[in-house]
N, C-alpha and C positions, 0 to 999 in steps of 0.2 A: 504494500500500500504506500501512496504518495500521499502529503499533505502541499495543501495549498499556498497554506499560509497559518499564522497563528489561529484566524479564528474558523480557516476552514476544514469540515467536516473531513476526515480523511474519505480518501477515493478509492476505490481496487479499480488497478485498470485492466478491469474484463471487458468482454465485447462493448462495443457502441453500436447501437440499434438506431436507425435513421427511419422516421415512421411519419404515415403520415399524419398531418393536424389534427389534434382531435381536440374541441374548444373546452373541453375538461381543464386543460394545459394553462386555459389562457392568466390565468390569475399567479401562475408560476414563470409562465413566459414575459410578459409585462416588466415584474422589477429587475429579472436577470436581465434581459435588453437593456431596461433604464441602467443600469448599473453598468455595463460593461459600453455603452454607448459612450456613457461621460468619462469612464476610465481612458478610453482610446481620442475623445476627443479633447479631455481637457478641460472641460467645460459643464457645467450645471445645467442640467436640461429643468425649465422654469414651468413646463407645463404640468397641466397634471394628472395621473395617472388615467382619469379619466378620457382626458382628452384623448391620448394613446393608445387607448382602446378603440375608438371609435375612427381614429385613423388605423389603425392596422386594421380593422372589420371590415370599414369604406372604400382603403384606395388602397388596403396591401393583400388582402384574402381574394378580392372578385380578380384580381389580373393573374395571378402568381400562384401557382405551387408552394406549398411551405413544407417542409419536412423538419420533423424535432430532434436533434440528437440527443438519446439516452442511456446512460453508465449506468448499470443497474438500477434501471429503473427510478433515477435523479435528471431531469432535465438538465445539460451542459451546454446544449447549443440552440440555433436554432436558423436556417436558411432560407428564403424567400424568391423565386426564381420565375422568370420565363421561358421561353425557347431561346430569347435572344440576351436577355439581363439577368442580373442579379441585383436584387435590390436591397435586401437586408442579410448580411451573413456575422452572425454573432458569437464568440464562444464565453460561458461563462468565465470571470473573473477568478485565478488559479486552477484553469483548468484548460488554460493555454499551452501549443507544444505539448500536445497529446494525442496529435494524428485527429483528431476534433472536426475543424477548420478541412483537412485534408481530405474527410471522407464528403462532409458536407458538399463541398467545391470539388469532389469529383461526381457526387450523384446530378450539380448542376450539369457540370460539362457532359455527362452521360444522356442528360432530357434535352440538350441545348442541340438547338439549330444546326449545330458545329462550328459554332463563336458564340461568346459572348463578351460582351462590354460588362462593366461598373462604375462607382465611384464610390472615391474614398476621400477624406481630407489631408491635405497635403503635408501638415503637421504629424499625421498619425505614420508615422513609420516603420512600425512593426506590423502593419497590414501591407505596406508597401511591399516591405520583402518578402512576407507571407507571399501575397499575387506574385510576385516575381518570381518563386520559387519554385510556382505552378507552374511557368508558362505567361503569364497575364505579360503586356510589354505597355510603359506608360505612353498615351498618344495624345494627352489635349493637358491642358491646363485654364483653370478655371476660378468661378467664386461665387461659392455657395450664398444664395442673398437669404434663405434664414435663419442660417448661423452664423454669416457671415463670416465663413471661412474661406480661405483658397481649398480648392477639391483639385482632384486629379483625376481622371478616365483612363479606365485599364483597358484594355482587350484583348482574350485570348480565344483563338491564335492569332498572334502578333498578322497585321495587312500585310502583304505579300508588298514588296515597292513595284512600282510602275514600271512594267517592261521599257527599254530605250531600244 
């Protein structure tokens, strides 16, 4: 067994199960998001849980695939996907760098179109090299207007350059 951190629950890393949404989850899903959202950005997310809900039900469940990853049976992750994007890919907080992240972002690349795009904020660097590690290649630079952050756009497979 692995621990986290001090105050996290220790882990066995036995299988991770990738399932799909079942809204049972969602009151478990919800703060582990909030929490590793502001961990990776830095930043205090102001809204409130309610709100969160009502946007992931409204503009993130009707478009997307969601798949939840589970370590015995503990929510750790949790992926949000089209054929073409990814739009939310989250691992909980101390339970990063445990193939997590990896399995998720391969069941995307697995349903995807055979690309896909994301975005990430440009401060967050440990996602950056996460998606690089994958395959993902950075192609746009940008600025998120309601966080008001700089983002980045990934895509993988990297655009093929223009024949000469």
């Amino acid at each position: 067994m692995r621990r986290g951190g001090p105050d996290e629950p220790a882990v066995n890393m036995g299988a991770i199960d990738l399932v799909d949404l079942d809204l049972q989850w969602i009151d478990a899903l919800l703060p582990m998001w909030r929490e590793s959202f502001e961990a990776a950005s830095g930043i205090v997310d102001p809204h409130p849980l309610a709100e969160q809900r009502l946007y992931f039900l409204d503009r993130v469940l009707p478009h997307h695939s969601v798949r939840l990853a589970l370590l015995d049976g503990r929510l750790v992750g949790f992926v949000a996907a089209a054929a073409e994007s990814i739009v939310q890919l989250y691992v909980r907080i101390g339970c990063q760098r445990r193939s997590i992240g990896t399995r998720m972002l391969d069941w995307a690349k697995n349903q995807s179109a055979g690309s896909l795009w994301l975005y990430t904020f440009a401060r967050n660097h440990g996602a950056r090299a996460f998606y690089a590690r994958q395959g993902f290649v950075e192609v746009a630079y940008g600025f998120e207007p309601t966080w008001q952050l700089d983002d980045v756009r990934l895509q993988w497979p990297a655009p093929l350059p223009p024949a000469t």
